[in-house]
C-alpha positions, 0 to 999 in steps of 0.5 A, a space after each residue: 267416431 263413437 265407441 262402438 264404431 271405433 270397435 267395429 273399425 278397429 276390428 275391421 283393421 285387424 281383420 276380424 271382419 265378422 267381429 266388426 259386423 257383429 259390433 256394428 250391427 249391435 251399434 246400430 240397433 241401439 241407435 248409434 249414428 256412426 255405426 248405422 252410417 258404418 253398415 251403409 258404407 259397407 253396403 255401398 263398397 261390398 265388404 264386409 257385406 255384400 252390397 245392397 244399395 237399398 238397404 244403404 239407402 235405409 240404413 243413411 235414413 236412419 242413421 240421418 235421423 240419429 243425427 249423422 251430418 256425413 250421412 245426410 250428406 251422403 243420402 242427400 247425393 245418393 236420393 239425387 242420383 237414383 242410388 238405391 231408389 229412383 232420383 228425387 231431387 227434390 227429397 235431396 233439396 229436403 234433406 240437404 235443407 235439413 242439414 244445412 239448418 241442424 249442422 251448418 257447415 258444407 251442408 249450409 255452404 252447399 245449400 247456399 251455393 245452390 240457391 244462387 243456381 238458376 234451377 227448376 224443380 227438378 235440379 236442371 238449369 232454367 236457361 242456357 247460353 248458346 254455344 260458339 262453333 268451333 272448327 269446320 265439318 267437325 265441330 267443337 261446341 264452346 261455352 264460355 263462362 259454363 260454370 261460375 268462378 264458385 262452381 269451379 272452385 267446388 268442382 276443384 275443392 271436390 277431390 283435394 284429398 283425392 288427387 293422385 298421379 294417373 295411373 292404368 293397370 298394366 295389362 301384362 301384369 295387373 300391377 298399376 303403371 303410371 299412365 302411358 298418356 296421361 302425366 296429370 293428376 286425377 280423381 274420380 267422384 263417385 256417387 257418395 261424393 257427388 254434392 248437390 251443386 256438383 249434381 246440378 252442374 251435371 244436369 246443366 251439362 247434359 241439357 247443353 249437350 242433349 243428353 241425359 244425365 244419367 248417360 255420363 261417367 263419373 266426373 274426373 277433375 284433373 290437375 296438370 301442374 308445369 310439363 304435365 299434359 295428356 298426350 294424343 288420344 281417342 275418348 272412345 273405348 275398345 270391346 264396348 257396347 255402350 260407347 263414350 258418345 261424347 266428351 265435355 270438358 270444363 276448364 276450372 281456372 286461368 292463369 296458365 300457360 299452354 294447356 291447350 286442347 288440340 285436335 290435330 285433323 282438325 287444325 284446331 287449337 281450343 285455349 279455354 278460360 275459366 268456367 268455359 265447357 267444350 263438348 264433341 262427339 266421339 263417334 260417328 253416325 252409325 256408332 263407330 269411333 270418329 278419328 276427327 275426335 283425337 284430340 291432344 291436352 298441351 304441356 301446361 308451360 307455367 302455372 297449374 291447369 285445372 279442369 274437369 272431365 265427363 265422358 257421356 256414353 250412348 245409353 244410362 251408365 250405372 256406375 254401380 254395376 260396370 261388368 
């Protein structure tokens, strides 16, 4: 960080949020980097400012010019997912390139994994693989090898510092409980953390499910470690109108035990190796939660599960306004 940004935090921390604006803006009008990045975070998180996506966006695109490797990651994410400004993919290509040349490091590590994807202009694969069927009247669609051992272990090394046991808030009492169904530990990647590579398995994913990819929640990745599981459960949620229509799974590594993903109206039990993706409906025809879709994730019995979630609703979801 620099001095105007370690001020400007420093004065955040201690509660001195005006102070802190005052100090950062002052930063960023003489050009700093890091303070300019500063004010776009805060732009995106809604505190100390009031959130302005658009003006994030200008404020990442300058502080990338002053030469913010974080930013330019950063933009580089958010010109891809239509944050601020509608998607450009290939503005994002431009930006990451950039990056990668001037700084090296995850940029080049991001840009290089990339150039080993089969994509179009637009980050979509250029082919896919056909699916196996899975069950009877109810299918589960199974690909194997989705993703490649590379592609998961982005995916995996996405979160680590993220990770944390599952928990929900208590509806009684507000105060965050540990899950009543989920015993894993789980992370959420939101926007700003969505790299490229991760980007362009999300558009893979929505191609084999026919959706777009502007439909899907953010990516969870989970890690079930030796007794840990995801109990019964439906995907589908309550008071909704913009339901979850489908559910996709990757299973990120082998080398476990159990694990299993099972669907109990069904008789079915789904062992996925290493990069294989499922996929299943959650609703009916006319809109409605389809019970056949309650599935159940088997009590890992030796090793760790890794793997990686994105629940696809009916209609866009913005991740940016969910009320």
């Amino acid at each position: 960080m620099t001095q105007a940004s370690e001020r400007a935090q420093a004065a955040l921390d201690s509660g001195r949020q005006q102070d802190a604006v005052s100090i950062a803006q002052d930063g960023a009008a003489a050009g700093d980097a890091e303070c300019l990045a500063m004010l776009a975070r805060w732009r995106l998180i809604g505190s100390p400012l009031p959130r302005d996506l658009p003006e994030a966006r200008r404020l990442l695109r300058a502080a990338t010019t002053a030469g913010s490797e974080h930013a330019a990651l950063m933009e580089a994410a958010l010109t891809a997912n239509g944050t601020g400004a509608p998607q450009d993919w290939r503005s994002a290509m431009t930006i990451l390139r950039e990056a990668a040349e001037r700084y090296g490091g995850p940029a080049a590590e991001d840009f290089a994994l990339l150039s080993r994807m089969d994509l179009d202009e637009e980050g979509y694969p250029v082919a896919l693989s056909e699916p196996e069927k899975l069950g009877q009247g109810y299918q589960v669609m199974r690909w194997r090898q989705f993703v490649t051992p590379e592609e998961c272990a982005h995916l995996a090394m996405s979160v680590r510092d993220l990770l944390a046991p599952s928990i929900v808030a208590d509806p009684r009492t507000g105060r965050s409980i540990p899950h009543p169904i989920r015993t894993s530990s789980a992370a959420v990647v939101g926007p700003t953390r969505e790299s490229l590579p991760l980007q362009a398995i999300m558009r893979r994913l929505a191609a084999a499910t026919g959706t777009r990819v502007e439909q899907g929640e953010p990516l969870n990745v989970l890690h079930y470690a030796p007794g840990q599981e995801y109990r019964e459960h439906m995907d589908t949620l309550p008071h909704v109108t913009n339901q979850r229509t489908v559910t996709a799974l990757i299973y990120l590594n082998t080398g476990y035990v159990g694990g299993e993903t099972r669907f109990p109206e069904q008789n079915l039990s789904v062992a996925g190796g290493g990069g294989d993706m499922v996929a299943f409906d959650n609703t009916l025809p006319d809109g409605s939660p389809d019970p056949r879709s309650r599935h159940a994730g088997a009590p890992v019995r030796q090793g760790a599960k890794w793997a990686a979630t994105r629940w696809i609703r009916a209609k866009p979801f913005d991740v940016w306004n969910q009320g």
